[in-house]
N, C-alpha and C positions, 0 to 999 in steps of 0.2 A: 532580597539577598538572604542568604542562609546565616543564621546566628550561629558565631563562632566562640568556642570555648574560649575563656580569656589566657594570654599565654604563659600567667604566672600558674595559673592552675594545671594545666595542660604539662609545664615544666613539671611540676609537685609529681604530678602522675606515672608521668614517665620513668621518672627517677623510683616511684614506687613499684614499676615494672604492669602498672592499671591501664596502658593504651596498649589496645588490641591491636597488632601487627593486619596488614593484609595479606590475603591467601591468594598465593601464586604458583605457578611453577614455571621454568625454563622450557619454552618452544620445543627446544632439543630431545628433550625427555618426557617429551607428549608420544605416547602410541598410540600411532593413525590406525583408521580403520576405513574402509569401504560403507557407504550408506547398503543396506540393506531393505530390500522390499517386501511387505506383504503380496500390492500388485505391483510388476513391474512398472516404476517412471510413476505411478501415477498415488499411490497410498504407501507411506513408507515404515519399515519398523520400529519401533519404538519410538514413536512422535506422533504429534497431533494432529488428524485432517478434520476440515469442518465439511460440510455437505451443506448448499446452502438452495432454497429452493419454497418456492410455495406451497400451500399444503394438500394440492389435490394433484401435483405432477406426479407421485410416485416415489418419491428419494428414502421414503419408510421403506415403501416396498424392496429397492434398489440393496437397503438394508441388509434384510433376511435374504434375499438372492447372495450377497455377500457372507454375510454368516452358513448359510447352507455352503457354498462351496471351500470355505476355511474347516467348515467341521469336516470335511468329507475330504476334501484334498485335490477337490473338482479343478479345473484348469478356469482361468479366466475368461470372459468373452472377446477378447483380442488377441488372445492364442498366447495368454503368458501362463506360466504354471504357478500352481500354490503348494505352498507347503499344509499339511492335516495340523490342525491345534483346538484345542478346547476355545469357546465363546461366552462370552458376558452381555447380557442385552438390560438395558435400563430404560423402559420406555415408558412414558407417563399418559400418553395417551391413549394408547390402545390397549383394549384387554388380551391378558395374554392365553385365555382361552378358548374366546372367539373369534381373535386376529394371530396374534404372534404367534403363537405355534402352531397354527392352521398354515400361515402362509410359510413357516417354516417346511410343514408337512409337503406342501404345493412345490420347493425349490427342491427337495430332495434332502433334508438336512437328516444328518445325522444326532436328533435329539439327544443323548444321550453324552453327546461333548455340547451341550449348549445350554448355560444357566441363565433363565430369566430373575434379573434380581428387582423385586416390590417394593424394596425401600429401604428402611432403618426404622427398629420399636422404638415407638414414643411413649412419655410417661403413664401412659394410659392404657398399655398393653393391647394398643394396637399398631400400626404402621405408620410412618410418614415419609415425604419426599426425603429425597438425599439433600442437603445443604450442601454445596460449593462455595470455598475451598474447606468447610471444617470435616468433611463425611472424605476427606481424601485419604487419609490413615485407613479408614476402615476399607476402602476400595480396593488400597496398597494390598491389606488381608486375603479380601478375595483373589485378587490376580495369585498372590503367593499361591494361597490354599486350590484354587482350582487350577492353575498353571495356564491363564490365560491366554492366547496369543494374542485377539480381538477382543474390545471392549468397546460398546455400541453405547453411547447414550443421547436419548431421543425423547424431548429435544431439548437441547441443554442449555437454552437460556431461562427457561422454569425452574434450575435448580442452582442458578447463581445469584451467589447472595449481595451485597451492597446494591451500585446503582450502576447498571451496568451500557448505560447510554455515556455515564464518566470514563473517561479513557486509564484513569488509573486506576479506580473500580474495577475496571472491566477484566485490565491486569491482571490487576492481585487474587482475581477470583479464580479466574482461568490459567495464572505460570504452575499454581502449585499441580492439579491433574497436567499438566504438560510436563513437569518435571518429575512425576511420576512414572509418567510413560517411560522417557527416557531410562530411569531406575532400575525398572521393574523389564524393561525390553515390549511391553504388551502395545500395540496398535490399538491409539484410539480415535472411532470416528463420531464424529460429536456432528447433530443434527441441528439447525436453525432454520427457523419462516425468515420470508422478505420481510423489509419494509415497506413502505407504499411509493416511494420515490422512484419512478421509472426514468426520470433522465441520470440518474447513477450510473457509473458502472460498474459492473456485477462484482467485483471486488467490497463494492460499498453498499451492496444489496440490504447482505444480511443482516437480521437483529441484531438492536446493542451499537454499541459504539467501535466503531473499526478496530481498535486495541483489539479485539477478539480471534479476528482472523489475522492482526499482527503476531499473535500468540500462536498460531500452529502455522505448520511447516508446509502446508498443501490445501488443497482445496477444489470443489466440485460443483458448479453450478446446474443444477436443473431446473428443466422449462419445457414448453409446448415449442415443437418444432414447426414454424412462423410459417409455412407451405404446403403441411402435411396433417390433414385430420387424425388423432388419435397415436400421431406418433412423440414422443417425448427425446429430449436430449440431456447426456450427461458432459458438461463440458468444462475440463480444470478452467479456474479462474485463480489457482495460483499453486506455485511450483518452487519451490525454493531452493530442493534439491535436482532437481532435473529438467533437462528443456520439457516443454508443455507438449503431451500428448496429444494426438485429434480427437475430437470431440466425438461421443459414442449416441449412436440411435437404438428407440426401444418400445416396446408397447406393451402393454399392460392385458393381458389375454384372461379369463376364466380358467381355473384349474378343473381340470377332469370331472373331479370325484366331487366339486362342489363351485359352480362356477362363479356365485358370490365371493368367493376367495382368488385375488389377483394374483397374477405368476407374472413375473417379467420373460420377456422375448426381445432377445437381442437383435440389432437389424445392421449393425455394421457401421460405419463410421460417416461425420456430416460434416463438411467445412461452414457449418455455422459457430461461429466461438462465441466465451461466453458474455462479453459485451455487448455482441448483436442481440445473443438473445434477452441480455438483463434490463434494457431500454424498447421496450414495447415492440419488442421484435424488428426494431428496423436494424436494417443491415448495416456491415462495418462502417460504410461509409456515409452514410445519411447524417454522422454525428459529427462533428468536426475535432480535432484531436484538440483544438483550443478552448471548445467548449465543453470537453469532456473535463479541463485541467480548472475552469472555472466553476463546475455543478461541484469538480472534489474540492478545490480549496471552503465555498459555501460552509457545505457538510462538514468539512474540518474544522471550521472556525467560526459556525452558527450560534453555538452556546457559550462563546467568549476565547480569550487572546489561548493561541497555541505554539508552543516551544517549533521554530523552526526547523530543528535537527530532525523533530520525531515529525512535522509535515514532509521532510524529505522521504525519511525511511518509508509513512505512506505510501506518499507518490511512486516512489520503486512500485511497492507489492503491488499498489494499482495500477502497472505499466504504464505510467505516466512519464515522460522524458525531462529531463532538470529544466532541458530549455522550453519547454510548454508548459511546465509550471510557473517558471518567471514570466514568459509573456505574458502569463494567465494573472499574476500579481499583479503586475504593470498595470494592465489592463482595469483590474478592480477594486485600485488603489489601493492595496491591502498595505495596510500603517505595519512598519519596522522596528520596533523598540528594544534597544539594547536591555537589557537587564542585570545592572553591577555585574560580576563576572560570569554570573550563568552563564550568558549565552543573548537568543536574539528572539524575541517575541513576536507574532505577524497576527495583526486580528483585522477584525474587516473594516469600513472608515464606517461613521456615524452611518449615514445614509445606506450604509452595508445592511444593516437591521433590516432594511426594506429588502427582501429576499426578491422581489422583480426587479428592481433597480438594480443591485450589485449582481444579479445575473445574466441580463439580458443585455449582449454588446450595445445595443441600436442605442441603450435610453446614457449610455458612456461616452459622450462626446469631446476630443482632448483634453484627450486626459494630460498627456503630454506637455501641456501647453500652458497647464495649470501651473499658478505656484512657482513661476521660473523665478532662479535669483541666480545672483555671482555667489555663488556659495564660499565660505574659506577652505575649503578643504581644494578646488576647482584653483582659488588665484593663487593657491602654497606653488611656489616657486614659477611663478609667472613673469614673463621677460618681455613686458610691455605691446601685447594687442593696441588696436584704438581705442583709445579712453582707458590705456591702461598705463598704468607711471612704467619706465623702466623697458619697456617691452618692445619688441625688435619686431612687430609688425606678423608676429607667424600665424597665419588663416588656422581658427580652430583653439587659438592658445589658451583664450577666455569663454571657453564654449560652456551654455549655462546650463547647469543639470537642474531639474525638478527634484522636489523633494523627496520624492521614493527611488529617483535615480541614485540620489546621496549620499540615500543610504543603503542601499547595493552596495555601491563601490566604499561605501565604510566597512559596510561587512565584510566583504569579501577582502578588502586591508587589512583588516583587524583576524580575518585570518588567516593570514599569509599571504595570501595570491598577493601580485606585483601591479603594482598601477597599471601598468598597459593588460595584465590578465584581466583586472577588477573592470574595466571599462573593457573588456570584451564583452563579459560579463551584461552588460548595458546596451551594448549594441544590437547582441542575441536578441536581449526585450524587443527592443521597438525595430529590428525585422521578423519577429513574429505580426507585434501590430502587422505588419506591412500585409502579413498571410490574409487578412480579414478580408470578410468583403466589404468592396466597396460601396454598399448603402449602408458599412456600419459608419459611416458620420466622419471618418480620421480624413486629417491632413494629410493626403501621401507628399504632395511633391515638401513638404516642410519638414514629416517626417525623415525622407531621404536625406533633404538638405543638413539635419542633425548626426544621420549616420556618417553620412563625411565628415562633416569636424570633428565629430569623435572618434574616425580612426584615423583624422590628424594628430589628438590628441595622443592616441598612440603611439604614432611615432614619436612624437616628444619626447614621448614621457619613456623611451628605449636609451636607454643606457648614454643620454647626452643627443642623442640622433636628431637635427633639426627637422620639420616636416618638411622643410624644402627638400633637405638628402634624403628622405624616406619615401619623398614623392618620386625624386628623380629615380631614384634605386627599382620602386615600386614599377614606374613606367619601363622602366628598362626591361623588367621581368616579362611584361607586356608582349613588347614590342618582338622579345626572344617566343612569343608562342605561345607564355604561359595566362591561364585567365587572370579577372583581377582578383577572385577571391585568394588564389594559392598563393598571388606575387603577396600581396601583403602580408599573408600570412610568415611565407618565407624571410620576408623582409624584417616582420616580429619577431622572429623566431618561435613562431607557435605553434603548433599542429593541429589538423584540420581532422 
C-alpha cells in the first residue's frame, strides 16, 4: 500500500497554498484532430512504431528503403503516397560508410535530406552511444534543427538505460522518446531483435520486456516466409490506431552497381500474419488460442506477481480475448491477491516456477476440483439447499466455488459488476476448460454439471428471481424457438 501523507500535514499545506493541484482540461475544449500517416494505416505521425524482427530478415534493410522513399517523396509499396521530409538514422550496428549509405545509395535516397547521427562527445573527445531517456533533449535539438520528419533508431534496445526486461524500466526509458515524438510531430521507428521464445506470439517476440511495445503506437513483425525460399515478410503485429493492414512480401536482391549491397524488392502482399510467422512458422491454426493466452500470462508473470489492470491492457495489444485470458488463469491456477486499495495482483502458484508444469495443459489435472469449499461469500444470503439451515431446497443455491473461482467473482464485485454478471464471469472460465482437448485429463461431464448450477445461481441471484421461475421462464424461451444460450441470457438480462 502507498504511504500516505499524514492529514494534519497535508491540512498545514493546503492552507499554505504547497499541494499541487492536478492538470486537466474539460473534454469539451479538447481540439480533435484526425491521426495522420507517414504510411498509410500502417506507420503513423508523430508516434512510435517498433519493427521487431530477427537479425538476418532484413528489417535494417526494410529501413533505408523507408528513409530513401520519405527523402524523395517516393510512393509506398502498396500504392499509398508519402509526403518528402528530411531523415535521422541512428544506427549502431552498421557502419555508415560501408552499409548505411551504400544501401541508402542502392534505394534511391536522396542524401542530402538524410543525417546519419554517431552518437554524443564523451569526456574524452571522442564519441559515444546515445543514453535513453537522458540523450532525449538533445535528439529534441536535432529533430528541431534538421526539421525531421523520420527518425530511425537501430536498434534501440542497446541504447536504453535501466533494466529493460523490468516492465517499469522499460517504461520510463522508452515514454520520454515517445513523448517526444508526439511534440516535436517526427515519426519514429525504433528497431529490436527477437527473443528466443518461439511459442510467443509475435507481440511478445521482441527484446525487453513487453512495456516496450506497450509504449508505441504500431508495430511490424519480420520473418522468413514459412513456403517460400529467400522471400521475407513484413507483417503489423500491432495497430493501435487503425485496423491491421495485410501483411507485405519482399526479397532482398543485389544492387546493380555493387551486389554486396542489399536493395529490397517488393512482391505484393501474403495472408500469413504475424503470429504464424512468430511461432516457428506454423500456421494460425496449429496453435490454440488457449494456449497462446497461457505461453502470455507465463512471460507476464515469470519474474514475479503482476498488476492485473496492466495484464489486461497486454492481453489487448497481444490480441488476446478477456475470455481466453481468464480460461487461461483458471486453467494455471494463477493466485489473485487483492492489494489494500491498489487494485488486484495475479502471479503464478508455487509449482508456476516449474515453466513445464504451469504451461503444459496435459501435467494440470482438476484443477477445478481442487480446493472446493462453501465459501462465505457463496452462502451470503442463502435460503436453505440440503445441509443448509433456512434454505428452500433451490438446485444450485450452495454451489461450491474453488478458490480462484472466489476470487473472480470477488473481483469482479468489488468492481462493480453484479453477482449474476461476476459469476458469468466464472462460467466463461470453465467453458473455455470445456474448449480443451480431451486427453487434457478435465472432468467434462462434472465440469458441465458446475456450469448448471452456476447459471442457477444466476438466476437467483437476479433481482429476487427464484431458479425455479428462471428455469421455467428460461424453458419457455426454448420451447418459443429460441436456443438455450440466448433464452438465459434474455432471461438475465445480459447480452450476448
Amino acid at each position: 500500500m502507498r504511504n500516505r501523507m499524514p492529514e494534519d500535514v497535508e491540512d498545514r499545506m493546503r492552507r499554505n497554498g504547497h499541494v499541487p493541484e492536478v492538470v486537466g482540461i474539460r473534454a469539451s475544449e479538447v481540439i480533435t484532430k484526425p491521426v495522420e500517416w507517414l504510411w498509410d494505416k500502417r506507420i503513423p505521425k508523430g508516434k512510435l512504431t517498433m519493427f521487431d524482427g530477427d537479425p538476418d530478415v532484413g528489417k535494417s534493410v526494410v529501413t533505408m528503403d523507408l528513409a530513401a522513399r520519405v527523402s524523395t517523396g517516393r510512393g509506398f509499396p502498396d500504392g499509398a503516397t508519402c509526403e518528402a521530409g528530411n531523415v535521422l538514422i541512428v544506427n549502431v550496428e552498421d557502419a555508415k560508410d560501408d552499409t548505411v549509405v551504400p544501401r541508402l545509395k542502392a534505394h534511391g535516397a536522396d542524401l542530402d535530406r538524410i543525417i546519419v547521427i554517431d552518437g554524443m562527445p564523451d569526456e574524452k573527445g571522442g564519441t559515444r552511444l546515445l543514453d535513453l531517456p537522458d540523450d532525449v533533449p538533445s535528439l529534441r535539438n536535432a529533430v528541431k534543427h534538421y526539421e525531421a520528419s523520420l527518425l530511425i533508431i537501430d536498434p534501440v534496445i542497446t541504447m536504453l538505460g535501466g533494466d529493460v526486461y523490468k516492465d517499469s524500466d522499460a517504461r520510463k526509458a522508452l515514454a520520454p522518446l515517445r513523448d517526444m515524438a508526439e511534440a516535436t510531430g517526427v515519426t519514429i521507428v525504433a528497431v529490436r531483435h527477437l527473443n528466443k521464445n518461439t511459442s510467443l506470439s509475435a507481440i511478445q517476440r521482441g527484446g525487453g520486456n513487453m512495456g516496450l511495445i506497450g509504449v508505441a503506437r504500431a508495430g511490424a513483425f519480420f520473418a522468413y516466409h514459412p513456403e517460400a525460399d529467400g522471400l521475407r515478410v513484413m507483417a503489423p503485429h500491432k495497430s493501435n490506431l487503425a485496423e491491421k493492414q495485410p501483411s507485405l512480401q519482399y526479397v532482398i536482391k543485389g544492387w546493380a552497381i555493387d551486389e554486396n549491397i542489399g536493395r529490397i524488392e517488393w512482391r505484393g502482399i501474403t495472408e500469413h500474419d504475424a503470429n504464424s510467422l512468430a511461432t516457428d512458422n506454423l500456421s494460425p491454426h496449429e496453435k490454440t488460442r488457449l494456449e497462446e493466452a497461457r505461453e502470455f500470462l507465463y512471460e507476464e508473470l515469470k519474474d514475479g506477481p503482476e498488476w492485473a489492470r496492466q495484464i489486461y491492457r497486454d492481453s489487448n495489444d497481444a490480441g488476446i480475448a478477456k475470455r481466453t485470458l481468464d480460461g487461461a488463469k483458471s486453467v494455471m491456477r494463477i493466485r489473485s491477491e487483492k492489494v489494500g486499495t491498489d487494485g488486484w495482483q495475479w502471479s503464478l502458484p508455487d509449482e508456476g516456477r516449474d515453466h513445464h508444469n504451469v504451461r503444459n495443459v496435459r501435467n494440470v489435472h482438476n484443477v477445478q476440483n481442487d480446493n472446493l469449499s462453501d465459501t462465505a461469500y457463496i452462502k451470503e444470503g442463502c435460503k436453505g439447499c440440503e445441509g443448509c439451515e433456512g434454505c428452500n431446497g433451490v438446485e444450485g443455491c450452495n454451489v461450491p466455488l474453488s478458490a480462484d473461482e472466489d476470487d473472480d467473482v470477488r473481483r469482479l464485485v468489488e468492481e462493480g459488476r453484479t453477482e449474476s454478471d461476476a459469476l458469468a464471469g466464472v462460467i466463461e472460465q470453465l467453458e473455455m476448460i470445456l474448449e480443451l482437448p480431451g486427453e487434457a485429463g478435465w472432468d467434462e461431464p462434472e465440469i458441465r454439471e458446475r456450469v448448471a448450477k452456476l447459471k442457477n445461481r444466476q438466476l437467483q441471484a437476479r433481482a429476487g428471481l427464484s431458479a425455479d421461475e428462471g428455469n421455467k421462464r428460461v424453458q419457455a424461451l426454448i420451447d418459443q424457438g429460441m436456443s438455450e444460450k440466448w433464452a438465459i441470457a434474455e432471461v438475465l438480462g445480459r447480452e450476448l
